[in-house]
C-alpha positions as CSV (number, residue, x, y, z in Angstrom):
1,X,0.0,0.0,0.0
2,X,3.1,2.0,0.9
3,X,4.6,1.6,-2.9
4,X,1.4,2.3,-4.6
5,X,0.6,5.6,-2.6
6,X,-2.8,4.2,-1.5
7,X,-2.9,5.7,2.2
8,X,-2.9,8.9,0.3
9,X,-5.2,8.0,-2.6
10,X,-7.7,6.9,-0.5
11,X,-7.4,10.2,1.8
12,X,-8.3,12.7,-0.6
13,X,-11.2,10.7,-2.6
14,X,-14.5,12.0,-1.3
15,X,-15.7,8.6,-2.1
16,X,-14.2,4.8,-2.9
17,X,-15.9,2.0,-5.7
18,X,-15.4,-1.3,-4.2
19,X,-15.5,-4.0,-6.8
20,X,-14.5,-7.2,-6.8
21,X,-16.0,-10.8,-6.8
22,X,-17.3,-13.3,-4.4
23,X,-14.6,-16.4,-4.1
24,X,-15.9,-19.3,-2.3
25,X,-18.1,-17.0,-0.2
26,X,-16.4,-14.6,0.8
27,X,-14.6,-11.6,-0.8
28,X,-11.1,-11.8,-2.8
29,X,-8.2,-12.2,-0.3
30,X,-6.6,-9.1,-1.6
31,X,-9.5,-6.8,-1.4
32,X,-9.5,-8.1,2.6
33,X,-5.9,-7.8,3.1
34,X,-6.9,-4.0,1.8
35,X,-9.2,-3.6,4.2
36,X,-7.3,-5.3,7.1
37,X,-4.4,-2.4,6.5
38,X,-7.5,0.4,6.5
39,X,-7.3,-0.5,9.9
40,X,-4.4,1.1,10.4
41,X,-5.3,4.3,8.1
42,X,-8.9,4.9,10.4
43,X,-8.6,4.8,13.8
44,X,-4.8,4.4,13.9
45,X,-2.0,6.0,15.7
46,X,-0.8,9.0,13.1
47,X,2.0,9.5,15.6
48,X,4.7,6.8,15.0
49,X,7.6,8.9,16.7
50,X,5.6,8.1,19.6
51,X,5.8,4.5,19.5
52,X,9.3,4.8,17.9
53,X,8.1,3.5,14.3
54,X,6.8,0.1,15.3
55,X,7.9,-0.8,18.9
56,X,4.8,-3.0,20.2
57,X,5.6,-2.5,24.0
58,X,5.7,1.6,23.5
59,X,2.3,1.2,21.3
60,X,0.4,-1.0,23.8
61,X,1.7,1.9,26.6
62,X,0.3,4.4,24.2
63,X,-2.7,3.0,24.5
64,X,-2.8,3.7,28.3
65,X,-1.6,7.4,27.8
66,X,-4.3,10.4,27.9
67,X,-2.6,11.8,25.1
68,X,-4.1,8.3,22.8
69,X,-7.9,9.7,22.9
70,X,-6.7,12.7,21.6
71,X,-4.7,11.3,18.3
72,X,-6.7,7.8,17.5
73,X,-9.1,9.4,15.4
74,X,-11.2,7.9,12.7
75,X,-9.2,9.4,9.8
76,X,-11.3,8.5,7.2
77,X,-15.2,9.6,8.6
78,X,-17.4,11.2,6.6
79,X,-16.4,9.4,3.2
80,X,-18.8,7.3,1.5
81,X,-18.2,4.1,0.1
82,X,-19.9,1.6,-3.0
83,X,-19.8,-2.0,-3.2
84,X,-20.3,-3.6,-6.7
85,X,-19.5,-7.4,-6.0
86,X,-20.4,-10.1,-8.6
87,X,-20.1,-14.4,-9.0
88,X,-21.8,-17.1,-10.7
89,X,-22.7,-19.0,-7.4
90,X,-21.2,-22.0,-8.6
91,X,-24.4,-23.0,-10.6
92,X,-22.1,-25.4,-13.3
93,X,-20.9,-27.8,-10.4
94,X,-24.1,-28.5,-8.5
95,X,-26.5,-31.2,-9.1
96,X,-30.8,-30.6,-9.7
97,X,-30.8,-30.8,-5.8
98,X,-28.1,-27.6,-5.8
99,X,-25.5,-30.0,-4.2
100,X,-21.9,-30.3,-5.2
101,X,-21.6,-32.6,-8.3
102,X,-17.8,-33.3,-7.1
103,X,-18.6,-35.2,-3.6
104,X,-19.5,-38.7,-3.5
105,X,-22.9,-39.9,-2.3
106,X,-21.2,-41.2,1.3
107,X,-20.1,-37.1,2.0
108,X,-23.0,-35.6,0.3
109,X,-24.9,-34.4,3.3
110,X,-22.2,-32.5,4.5
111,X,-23.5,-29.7,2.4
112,X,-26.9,-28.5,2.9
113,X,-28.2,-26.1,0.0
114,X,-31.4,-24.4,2.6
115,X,-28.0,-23.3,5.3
116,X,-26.6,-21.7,2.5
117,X,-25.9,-18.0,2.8
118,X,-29.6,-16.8,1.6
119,X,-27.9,-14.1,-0.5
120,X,-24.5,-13.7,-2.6
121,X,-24.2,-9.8,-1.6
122,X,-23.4,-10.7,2.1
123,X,-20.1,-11.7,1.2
124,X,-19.2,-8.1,2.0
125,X,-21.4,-7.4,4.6
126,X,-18.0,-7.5,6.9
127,X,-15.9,-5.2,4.1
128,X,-19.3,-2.7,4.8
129,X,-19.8,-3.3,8.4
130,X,-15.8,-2.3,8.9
131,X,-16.4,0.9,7.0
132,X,-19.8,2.0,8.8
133,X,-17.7,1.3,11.8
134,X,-15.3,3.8,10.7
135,X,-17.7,6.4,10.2
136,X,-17.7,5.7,6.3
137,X,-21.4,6.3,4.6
138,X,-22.1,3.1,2.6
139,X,-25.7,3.5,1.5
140,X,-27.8,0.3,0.6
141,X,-28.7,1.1,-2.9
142,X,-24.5,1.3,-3.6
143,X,-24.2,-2.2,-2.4
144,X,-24.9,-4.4,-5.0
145,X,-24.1,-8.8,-5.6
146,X,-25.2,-9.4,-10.0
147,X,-24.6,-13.0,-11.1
148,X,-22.6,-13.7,-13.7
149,X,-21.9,-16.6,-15.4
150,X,-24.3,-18.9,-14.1
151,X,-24.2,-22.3,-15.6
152,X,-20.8,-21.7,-17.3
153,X,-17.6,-23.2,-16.4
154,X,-14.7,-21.0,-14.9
155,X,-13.1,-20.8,-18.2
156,X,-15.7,-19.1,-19.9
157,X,-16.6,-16.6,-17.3
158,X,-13.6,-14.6,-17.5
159,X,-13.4,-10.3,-17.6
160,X,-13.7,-10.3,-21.2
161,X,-16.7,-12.8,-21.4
162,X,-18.0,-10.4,-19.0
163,X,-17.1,-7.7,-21.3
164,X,-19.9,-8.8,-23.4
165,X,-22.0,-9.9,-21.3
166,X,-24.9,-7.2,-21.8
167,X,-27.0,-7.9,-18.7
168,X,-23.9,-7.7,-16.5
169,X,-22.8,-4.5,-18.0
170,X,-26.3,-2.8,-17.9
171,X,-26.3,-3.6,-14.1
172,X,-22.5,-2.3,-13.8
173,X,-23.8,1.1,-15.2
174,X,-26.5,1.4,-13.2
175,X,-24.6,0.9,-10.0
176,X,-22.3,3.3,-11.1
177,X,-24.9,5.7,-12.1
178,X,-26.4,5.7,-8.8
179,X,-22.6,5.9,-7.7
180,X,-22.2,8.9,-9.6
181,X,-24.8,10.7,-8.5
182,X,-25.1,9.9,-5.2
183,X,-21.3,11.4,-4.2
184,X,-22.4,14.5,-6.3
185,X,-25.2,15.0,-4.3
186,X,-22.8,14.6,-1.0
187,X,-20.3,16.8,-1.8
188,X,-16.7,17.2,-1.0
189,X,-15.7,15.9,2.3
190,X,-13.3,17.6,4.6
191,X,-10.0,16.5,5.2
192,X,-9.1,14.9,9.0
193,X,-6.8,16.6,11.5
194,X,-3.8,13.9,10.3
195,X,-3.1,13.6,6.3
196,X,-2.0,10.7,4.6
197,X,-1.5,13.0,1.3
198,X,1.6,15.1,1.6
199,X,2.8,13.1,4.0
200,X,7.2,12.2,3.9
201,X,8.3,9.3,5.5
202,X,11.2,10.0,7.8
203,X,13.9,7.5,8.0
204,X,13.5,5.0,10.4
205,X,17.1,2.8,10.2
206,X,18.1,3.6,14.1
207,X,14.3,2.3,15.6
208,X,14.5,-0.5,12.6
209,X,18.3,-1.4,13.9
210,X,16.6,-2.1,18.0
211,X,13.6,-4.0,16.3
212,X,16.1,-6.1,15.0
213,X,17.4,-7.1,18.2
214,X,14.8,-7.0,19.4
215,X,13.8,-9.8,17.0
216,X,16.9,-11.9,17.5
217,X,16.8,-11.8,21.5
218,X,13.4,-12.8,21.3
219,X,14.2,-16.2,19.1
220,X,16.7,-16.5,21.9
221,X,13.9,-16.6,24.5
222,X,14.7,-13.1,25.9
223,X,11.4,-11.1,25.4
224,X,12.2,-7.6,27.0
225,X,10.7,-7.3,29.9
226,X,7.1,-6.9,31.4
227,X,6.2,-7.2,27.1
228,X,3.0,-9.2,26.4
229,X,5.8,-11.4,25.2
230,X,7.7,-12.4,28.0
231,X,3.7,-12.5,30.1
232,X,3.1,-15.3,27.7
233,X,6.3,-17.1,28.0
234,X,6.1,-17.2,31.7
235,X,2.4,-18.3,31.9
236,X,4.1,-21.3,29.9
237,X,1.4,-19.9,26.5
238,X,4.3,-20.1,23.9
239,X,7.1,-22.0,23.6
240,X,8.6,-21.3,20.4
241,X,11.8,-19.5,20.9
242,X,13.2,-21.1,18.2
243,X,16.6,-19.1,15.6
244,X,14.9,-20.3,12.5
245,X,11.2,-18.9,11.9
246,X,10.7,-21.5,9.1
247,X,11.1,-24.0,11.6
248,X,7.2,-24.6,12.9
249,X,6.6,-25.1,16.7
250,X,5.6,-28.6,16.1
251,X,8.9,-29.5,13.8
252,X,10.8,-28.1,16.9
253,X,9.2,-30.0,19.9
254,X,9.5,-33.2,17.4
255,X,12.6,-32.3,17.5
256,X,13.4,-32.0,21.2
């Protein structure tokens, strides 16, 4: 997000279009990733030299310091936000029954078609949810699920079948005509106290250096002290102090 300037392109839109599709129920994993670092944009500490870039023990004190009410602001309130997500509910691999073609008779009741999810659109109900949250206006008629591809194997229901799909693109324009209009009507939205646009990293090699130890004592089992760390470690929660991180927990008490 860093490298494509996103903090700061999503700072000074009056408005974002979400759109993406629905992947096994649930929205794309980068779109979520996206939203999991937005986290950081609204509602997070704008303030780093305060917490010496990324020291977790000084940002957990922050957030018992007065002065942490004052600056954990929700950066991004008063923006709106549209949702245009889209999928072909897997109609080409289920049976006349609406259960999975692919499973054998022995596993089939595994999957029953009434406890599906009633509709599609909810797949983003927590992408939504996480922006109302925020103080982010996402209006029902700019959250919209349109099928695509039903009955049509993942081959042919790629962007430029979809392309000519007309129905699909009739519902695309109307969501973004309703889009449209609706963030005219709103008007430009005032930027927060703390900017992501305009804003110039300072270096941060001396606080990147100690988080380096930091990270080597810790594989050594030192955690600095009175961390969340080293609370863990002593209630006996963790017990993977290990030099190598690509060497799981499990590999190393196999090991021992």
């Amino acid at each position: 997000m860093w490298d494509l300037d996103l903090y700061a392109r999503l700072d000074l839109a009056d408005a974002w279009a979400i759109i993406g599709p629905v992947n096994w129920y649930a929205p794309t994993s980068n779109l979520k990733l996206m939203f999991d670092r937005l986290v950081c944009m609204n509602g997070g500490n704008p303030r780093e030299e305060l917490i010496e870039h990324k020291n977790p023990e000084l940002a957990m004190k922050l957030e018992h310091a007065p002065e942490w009410k004052e600056i954990s602001l929700n950066h991004l309130e008063g923006r709106s936000a549209g949702f245009f997500c889209y999928g072909d509910d897997a109609t080409e691999e289920r049976d006349e029954n609406r259960r999975p073609r692919y499973i054998s008779d022995a596993h089939a009741h595994y999957f029953e078609p009434d406890q599906e999810p009633a509709d599609q659109r909810d797949a983003y109900a927590p992408l939504v949810w996480q922006a109302r949250f925020s103080g982010i206006e996402v209006p029902d008629a700019l959250w919209h699920y349109q099928e695509f591809g039903n009955g049509r194997i993942y081959s042919d229901t790629q962007a430029e079948d979809m392309a000519k799909d007309a129905e699909f693109l009739a519902a695309f324009d109307a969501w973004t005509d309703r889009f449209t209009r609706f963030v005219a009507g709103k008007g430009k939205v005032e930027p927060g106290r703390f900017r992501a646009f305009g804003f110039s990293r300072p270096s941060h090699r001396w606080h990147d250096m100690k988080l380096w130890w930091r990270d080597k004592a810790m594989r050594l089992g030192h955690a600095p002290q009175e961390s969340s760390p080293q609370e863990q470690h002593d209630q006996g929660l963790n017990q993977d102090a290990v030099m190598s991180p690509e060497k799981g927990l499990g590999r190393h008490l196999r090991d021992q």
